[in-house]
DONUDO-941517 format. One record per atom (N, C-alpha, C, O): residue number from 0; residue in three letters; atom name; x negated, y negated, z. Coordinates in pm, 1 decimal. Each point is the difference from the previous one (the first is absolute). Layout:
N
   n res atom       c1       c2       c3
 NUM Ala   CA        X        Y        Z
...
REM end
This chain:
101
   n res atom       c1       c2       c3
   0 Unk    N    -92.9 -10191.5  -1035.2
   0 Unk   CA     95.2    105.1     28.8
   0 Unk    C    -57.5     83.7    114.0
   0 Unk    O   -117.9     34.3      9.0
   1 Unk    N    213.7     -6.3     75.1
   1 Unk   CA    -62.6     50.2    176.8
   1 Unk    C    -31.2    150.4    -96.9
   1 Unk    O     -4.9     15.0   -122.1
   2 Unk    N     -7.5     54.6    202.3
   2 Unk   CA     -3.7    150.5     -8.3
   2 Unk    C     96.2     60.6     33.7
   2 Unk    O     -2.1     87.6    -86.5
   3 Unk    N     82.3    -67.0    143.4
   3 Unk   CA    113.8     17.8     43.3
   3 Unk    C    102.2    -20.3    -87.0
   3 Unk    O     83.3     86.8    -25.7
   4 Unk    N    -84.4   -239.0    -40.0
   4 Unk   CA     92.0    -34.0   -122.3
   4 Unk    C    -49.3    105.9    -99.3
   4 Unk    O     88.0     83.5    -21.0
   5 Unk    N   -157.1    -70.0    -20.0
   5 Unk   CA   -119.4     35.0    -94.0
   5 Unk    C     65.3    174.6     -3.6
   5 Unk    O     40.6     51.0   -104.4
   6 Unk    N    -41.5      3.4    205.6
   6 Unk   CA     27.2    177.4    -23.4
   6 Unk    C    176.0     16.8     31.0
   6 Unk    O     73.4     95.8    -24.2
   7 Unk    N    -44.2   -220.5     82.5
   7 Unk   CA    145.0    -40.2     -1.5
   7 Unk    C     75.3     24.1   -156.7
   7 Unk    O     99.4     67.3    -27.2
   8 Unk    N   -193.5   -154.8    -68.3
   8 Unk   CA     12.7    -20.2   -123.6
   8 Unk    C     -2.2    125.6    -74.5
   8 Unk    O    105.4     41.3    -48.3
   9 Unk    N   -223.1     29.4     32.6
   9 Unk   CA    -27.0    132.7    -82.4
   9 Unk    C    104.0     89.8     60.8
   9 Unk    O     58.3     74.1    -79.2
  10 Unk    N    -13.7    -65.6    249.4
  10 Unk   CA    121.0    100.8      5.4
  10 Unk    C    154.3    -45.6   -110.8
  10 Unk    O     73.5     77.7    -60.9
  11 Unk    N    -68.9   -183.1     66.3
  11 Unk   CA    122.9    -90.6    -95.4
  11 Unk    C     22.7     44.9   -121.0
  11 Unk    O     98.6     45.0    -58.4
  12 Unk    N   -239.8    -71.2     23.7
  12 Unk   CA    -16.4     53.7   -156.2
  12 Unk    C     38.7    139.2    -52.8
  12 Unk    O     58.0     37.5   -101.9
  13 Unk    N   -117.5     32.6    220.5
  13 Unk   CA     71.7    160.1    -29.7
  13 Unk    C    117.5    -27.3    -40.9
  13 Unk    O     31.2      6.4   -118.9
  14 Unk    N     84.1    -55.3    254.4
  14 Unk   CA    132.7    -11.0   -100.5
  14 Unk    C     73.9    -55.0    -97.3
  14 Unk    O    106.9     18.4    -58.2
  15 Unk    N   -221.7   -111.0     59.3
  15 Unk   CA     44.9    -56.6   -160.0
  15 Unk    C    -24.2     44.1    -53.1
  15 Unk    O     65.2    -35.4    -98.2
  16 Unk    N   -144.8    132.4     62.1
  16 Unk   CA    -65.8     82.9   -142.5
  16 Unk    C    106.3    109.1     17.3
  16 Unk    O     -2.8     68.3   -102.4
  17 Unk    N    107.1    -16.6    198.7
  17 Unk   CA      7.9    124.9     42.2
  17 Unk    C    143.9    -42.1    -59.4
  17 Unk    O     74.7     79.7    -56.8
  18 Unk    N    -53.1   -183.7     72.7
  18 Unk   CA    184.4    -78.7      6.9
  18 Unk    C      3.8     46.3   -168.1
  18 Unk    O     99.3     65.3    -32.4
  19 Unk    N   -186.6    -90.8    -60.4
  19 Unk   CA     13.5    -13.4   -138.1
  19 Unk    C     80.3    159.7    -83.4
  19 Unk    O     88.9      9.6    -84.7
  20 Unk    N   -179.3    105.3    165.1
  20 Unk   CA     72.0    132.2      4.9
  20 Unk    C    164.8     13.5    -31.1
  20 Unk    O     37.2     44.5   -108.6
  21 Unk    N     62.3    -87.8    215.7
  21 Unk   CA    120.6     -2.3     -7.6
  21 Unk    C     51.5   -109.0    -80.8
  21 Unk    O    120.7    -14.0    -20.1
  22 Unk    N   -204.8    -59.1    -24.2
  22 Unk   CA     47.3   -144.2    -89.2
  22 Unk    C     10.2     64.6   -135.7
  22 Unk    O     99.0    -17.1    -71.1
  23 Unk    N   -208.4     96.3     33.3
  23 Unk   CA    -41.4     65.6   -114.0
  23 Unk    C    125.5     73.0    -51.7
  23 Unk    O     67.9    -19.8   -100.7
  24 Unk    N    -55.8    126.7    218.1
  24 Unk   CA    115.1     89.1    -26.6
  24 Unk    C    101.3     12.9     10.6
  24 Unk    O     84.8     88.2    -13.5
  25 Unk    N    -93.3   -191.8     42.3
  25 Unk   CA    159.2   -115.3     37.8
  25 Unk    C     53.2    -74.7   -160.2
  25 Unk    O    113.5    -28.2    -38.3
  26 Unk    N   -237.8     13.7    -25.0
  26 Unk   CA     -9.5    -69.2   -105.1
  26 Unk    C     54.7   -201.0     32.9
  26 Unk    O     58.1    -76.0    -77.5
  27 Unk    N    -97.2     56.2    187.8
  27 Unk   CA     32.3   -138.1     74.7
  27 Unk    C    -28.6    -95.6   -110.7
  27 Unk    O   -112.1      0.1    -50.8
  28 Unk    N    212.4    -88.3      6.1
  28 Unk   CA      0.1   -106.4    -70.9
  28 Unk    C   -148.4    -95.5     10.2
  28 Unk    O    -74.4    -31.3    -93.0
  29 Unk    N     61.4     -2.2    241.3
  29 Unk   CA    -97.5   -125.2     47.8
  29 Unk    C   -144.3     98.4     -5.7
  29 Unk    O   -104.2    -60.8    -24.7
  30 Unk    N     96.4    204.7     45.9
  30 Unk   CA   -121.2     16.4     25.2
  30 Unk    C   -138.5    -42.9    -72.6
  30 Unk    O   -109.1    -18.2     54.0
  31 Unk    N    145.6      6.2   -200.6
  31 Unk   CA   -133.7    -10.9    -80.4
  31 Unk    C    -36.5   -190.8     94.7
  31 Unk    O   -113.9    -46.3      6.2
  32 Unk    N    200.9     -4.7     34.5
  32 Unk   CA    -42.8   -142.0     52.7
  32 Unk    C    -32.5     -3.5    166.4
  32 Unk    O    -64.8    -84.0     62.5
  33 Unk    N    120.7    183.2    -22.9
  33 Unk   CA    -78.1     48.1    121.3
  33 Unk    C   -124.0     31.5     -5.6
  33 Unk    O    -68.8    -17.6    100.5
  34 Unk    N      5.7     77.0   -231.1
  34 Unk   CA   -128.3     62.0     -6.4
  34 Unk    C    -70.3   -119.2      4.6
  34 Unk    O    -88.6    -16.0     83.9
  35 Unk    N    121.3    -79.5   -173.6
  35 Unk   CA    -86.4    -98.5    -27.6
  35 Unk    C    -11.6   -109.6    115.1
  35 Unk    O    -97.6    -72.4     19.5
  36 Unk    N    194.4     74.2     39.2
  36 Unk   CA     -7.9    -71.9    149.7
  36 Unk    C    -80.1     58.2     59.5
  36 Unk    O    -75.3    -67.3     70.4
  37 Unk    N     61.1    191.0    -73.3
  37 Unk   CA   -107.4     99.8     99.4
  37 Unk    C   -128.1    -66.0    -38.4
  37 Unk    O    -63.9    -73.0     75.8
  38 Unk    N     29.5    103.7   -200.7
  38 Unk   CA   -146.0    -18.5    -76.9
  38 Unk    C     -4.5   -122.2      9.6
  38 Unk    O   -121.4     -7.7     18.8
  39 Unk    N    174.0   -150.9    -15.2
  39 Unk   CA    -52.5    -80.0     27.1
  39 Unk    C    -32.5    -83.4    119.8
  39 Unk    O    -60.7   -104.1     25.1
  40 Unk    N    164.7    246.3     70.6
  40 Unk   CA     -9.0    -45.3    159.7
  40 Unk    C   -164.7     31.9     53.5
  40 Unk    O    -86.3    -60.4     63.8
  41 Unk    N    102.8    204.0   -137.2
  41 Unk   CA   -185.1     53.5    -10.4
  41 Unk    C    -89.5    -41.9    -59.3
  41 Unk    O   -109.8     53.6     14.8
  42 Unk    N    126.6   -172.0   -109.0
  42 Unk   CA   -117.3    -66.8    -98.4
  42 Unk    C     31.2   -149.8     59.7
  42 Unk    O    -86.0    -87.6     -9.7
  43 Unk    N    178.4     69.1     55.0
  43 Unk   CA      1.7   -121.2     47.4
  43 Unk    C    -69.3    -79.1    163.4
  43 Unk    O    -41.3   -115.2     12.4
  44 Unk    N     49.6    232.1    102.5
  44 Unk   CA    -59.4    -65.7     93.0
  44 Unk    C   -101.9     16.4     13.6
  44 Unk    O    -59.2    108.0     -1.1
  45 Unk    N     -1.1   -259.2     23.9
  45 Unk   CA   -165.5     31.9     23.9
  45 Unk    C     -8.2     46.6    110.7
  45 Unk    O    -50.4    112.2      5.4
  46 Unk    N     89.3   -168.0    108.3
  46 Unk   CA    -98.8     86.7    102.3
  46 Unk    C     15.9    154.9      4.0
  46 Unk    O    -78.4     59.8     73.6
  47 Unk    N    159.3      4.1   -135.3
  47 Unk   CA    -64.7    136.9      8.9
  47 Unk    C    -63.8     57.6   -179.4
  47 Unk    O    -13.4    113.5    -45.8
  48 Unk    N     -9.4   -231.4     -7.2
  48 Unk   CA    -84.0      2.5    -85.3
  48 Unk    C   -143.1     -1.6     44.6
  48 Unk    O    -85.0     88.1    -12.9
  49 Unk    N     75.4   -213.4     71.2
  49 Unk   CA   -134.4     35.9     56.3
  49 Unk    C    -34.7     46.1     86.7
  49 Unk    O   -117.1    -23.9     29.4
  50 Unk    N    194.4    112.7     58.3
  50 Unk   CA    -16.9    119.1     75.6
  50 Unk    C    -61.7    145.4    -69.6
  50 Unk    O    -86.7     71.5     50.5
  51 Unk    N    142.4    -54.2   -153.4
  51 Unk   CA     11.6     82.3    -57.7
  51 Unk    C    -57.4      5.0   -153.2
  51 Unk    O     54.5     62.2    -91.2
  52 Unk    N   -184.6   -145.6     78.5
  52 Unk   CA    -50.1    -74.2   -129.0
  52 Unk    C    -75.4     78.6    -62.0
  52 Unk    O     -1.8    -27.8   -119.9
  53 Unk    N    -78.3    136.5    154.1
  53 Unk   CA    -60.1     87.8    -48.1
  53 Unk    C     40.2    129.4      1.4
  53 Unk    O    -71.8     94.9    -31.8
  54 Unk    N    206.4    -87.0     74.7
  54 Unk   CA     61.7    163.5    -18.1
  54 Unk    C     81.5    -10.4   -140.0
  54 Unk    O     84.6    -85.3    -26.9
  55 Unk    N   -131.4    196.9    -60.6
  55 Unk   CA     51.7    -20.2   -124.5
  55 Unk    C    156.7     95.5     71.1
  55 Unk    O     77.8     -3.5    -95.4
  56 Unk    N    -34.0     50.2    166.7
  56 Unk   CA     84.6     86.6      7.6
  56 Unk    C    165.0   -140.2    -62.0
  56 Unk    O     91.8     -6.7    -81.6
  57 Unk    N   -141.2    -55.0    168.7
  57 Unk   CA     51.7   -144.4    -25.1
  57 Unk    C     33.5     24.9   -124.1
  57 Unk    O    100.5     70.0    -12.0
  58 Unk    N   -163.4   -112.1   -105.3
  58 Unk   CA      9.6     17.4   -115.7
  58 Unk    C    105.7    128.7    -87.8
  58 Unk    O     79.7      7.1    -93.6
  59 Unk    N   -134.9     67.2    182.5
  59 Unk   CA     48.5    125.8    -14.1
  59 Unk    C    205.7     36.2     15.5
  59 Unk    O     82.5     63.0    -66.2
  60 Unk    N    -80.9   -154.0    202.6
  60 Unk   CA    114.4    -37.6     35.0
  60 Unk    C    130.8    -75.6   -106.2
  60 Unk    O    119.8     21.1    -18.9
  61 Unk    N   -220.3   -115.0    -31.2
  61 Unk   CA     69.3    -96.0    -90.7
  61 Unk    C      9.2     47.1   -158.0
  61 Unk    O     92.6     -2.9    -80.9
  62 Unk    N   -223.7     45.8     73.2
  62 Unk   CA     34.5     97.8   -113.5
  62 Unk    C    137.2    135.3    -16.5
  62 Unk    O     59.9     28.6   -103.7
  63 Unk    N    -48.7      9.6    188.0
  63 Unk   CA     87.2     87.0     -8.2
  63 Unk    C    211.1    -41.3     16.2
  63 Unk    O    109.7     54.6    -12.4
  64 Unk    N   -169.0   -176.0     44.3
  64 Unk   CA    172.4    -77.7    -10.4
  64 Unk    C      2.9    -45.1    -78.7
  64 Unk    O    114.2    -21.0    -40.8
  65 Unk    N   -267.0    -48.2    -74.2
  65 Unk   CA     61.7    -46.5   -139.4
  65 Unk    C      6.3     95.2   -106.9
  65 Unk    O     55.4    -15.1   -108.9
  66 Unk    N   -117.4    113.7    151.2
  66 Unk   CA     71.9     96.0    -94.3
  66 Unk    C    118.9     66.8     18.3
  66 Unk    O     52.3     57.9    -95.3
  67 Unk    N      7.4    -58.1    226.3
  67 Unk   CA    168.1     10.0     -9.1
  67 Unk    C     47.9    -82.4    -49.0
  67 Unk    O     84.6     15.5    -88.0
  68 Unk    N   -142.9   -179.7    150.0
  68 Unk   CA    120.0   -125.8    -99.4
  68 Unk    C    -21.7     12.1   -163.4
  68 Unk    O     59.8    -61.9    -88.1
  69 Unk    N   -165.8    162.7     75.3
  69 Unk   CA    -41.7    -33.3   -215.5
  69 Unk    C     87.3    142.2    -25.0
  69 Unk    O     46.4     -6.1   -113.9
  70 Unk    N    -12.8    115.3    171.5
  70 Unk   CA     57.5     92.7    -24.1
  70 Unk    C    125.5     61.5     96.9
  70 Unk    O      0.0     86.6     87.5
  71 Unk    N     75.3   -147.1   -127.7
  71 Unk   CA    171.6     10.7     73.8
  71 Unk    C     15.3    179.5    -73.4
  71 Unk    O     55.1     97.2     51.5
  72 Unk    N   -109.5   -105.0   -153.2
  72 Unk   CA     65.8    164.0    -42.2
  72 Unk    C    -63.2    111.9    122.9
  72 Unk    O     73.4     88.8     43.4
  73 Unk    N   -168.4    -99.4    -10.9
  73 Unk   CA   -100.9     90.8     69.6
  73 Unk    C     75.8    113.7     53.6
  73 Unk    O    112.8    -42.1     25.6
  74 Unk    N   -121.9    160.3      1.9
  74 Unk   CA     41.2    140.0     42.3
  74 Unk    C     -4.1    -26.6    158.5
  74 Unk    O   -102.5    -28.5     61.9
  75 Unk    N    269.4     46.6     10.4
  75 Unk   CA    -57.4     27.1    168.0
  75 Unk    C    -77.8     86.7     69.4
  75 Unk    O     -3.2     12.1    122.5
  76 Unk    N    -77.3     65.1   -226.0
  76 Unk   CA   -122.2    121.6     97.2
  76 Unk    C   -104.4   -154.2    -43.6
  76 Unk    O    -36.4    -64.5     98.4
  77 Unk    N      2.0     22.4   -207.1
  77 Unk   CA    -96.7   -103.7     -8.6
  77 Unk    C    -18.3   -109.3    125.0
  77 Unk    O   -102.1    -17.5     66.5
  78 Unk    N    251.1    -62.1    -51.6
  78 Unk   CA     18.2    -90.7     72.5
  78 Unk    C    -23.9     22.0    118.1
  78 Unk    O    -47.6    -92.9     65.3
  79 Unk    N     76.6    242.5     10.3
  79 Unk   CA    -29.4     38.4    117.0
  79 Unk    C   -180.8     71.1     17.4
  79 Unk    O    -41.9     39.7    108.7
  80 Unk    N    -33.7    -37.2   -224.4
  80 Unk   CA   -103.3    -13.9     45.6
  80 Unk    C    -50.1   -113.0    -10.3
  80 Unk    O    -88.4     -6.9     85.5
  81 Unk    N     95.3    -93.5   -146.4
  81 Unk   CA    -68.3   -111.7     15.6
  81 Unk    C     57.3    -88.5    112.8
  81 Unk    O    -61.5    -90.7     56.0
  82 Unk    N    208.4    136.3    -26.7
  82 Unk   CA      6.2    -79.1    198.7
  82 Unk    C    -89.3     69.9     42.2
  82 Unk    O   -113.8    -44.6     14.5
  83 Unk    N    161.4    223.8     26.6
  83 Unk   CA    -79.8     35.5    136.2
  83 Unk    C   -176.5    -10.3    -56.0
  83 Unk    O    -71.4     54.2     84.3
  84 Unk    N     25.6    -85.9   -151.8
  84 Unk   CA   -144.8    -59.5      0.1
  84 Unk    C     19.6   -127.7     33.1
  84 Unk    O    -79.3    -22.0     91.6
  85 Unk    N    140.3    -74.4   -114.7
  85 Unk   CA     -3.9   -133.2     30.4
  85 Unk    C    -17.5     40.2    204.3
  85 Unk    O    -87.6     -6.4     86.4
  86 Unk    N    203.5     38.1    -95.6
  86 Unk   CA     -9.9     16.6    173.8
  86 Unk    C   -104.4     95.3     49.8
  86 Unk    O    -16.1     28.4    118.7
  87 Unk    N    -53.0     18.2   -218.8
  87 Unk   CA   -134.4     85.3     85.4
  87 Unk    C    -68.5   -107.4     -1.6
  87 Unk    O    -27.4    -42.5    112.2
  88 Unk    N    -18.1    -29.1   -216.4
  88 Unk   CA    -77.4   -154.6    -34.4
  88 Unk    C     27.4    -48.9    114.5
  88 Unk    O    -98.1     12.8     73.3
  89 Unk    N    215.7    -81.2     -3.2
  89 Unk   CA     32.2   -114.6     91.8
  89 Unk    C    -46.2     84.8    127.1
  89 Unk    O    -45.4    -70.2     90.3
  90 Unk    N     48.3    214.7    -64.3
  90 Unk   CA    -48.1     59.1    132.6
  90 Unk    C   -101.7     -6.7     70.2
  90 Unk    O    -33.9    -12.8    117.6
  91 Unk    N    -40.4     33.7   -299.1
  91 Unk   CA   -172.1     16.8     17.5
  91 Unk    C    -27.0   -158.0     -0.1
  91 Unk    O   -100.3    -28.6     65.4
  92 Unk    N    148.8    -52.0   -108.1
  92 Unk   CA    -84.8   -143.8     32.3
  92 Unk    C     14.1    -25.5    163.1
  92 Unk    O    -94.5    -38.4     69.0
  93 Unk    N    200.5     60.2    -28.5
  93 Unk   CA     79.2    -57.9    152.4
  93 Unk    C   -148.0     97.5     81.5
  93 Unk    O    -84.8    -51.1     73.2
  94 Unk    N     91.3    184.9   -111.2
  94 Unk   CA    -56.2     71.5     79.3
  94 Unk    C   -134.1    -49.8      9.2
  94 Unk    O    -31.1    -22.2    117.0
  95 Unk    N    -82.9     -9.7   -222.5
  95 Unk   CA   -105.9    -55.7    -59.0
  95 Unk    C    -33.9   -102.2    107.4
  95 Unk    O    -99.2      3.7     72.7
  96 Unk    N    215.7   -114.6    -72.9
  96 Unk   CA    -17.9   -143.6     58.4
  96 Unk    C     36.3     35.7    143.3
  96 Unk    O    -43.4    -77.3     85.4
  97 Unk    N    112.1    176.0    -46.3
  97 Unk   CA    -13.4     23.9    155.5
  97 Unk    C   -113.9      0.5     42.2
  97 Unk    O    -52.6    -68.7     87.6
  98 Unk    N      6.7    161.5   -162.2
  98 Unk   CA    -94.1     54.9     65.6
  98 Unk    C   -131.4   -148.6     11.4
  98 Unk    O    -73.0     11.7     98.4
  99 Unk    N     56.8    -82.6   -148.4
  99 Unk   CA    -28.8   -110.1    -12.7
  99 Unk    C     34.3   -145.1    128.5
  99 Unk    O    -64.8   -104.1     11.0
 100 Unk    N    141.8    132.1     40.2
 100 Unk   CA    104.3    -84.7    101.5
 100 Unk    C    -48.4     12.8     98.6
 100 Unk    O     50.5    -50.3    100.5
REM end
């Protein structure tokens, strides 16, 4: 994965984590399967797996969408802190690996 793809990617992610917000409060039929498309789009590719193999934030990331897909009841002040941390997560990695480039 170039570098370029690479911070291409973590900007993306912001809006996917960000898209889930209005899905939430929308109460969107598909979203709980959007989530899980998310989380296995993020557990699924390697190369920015092994880009990214020793940042637990990673972890951190994926953790926080399976506990939306395990809890559909969750409160929208909840849901909106565990996006806008997700998207502080995806800032600080992009920013991390710039600086790296």
């Amino acid at each position: 994965m170039s570098n370029k793809l690479f911070i291409n990617y973590m900007r993306n992610l912001v809006n996917l984590f960000f898209k889930i917000l209005p899905m939430w409060e929308d109460q969107t039929p598909s979203l709980n399967q959007y989530m899980i498309e998310l989380r296995d789009e993020l557990l699924g590719n390697e190369e920015f797996l092994e880009r990214v193999s020793a940042d637990s934030r990673v972890l951190a990331l994926a953790g926080s969408l399976q506990f939306l897909i395990d809890n559909p009841d969750t409160e929208i002040e909840d849901v909106r802190r565990k996006v806008f941390r997700s998207i502080r997560l995806c800032n600080k990695i992009r920013e991390c690996y710039m600086e790296v480039v």
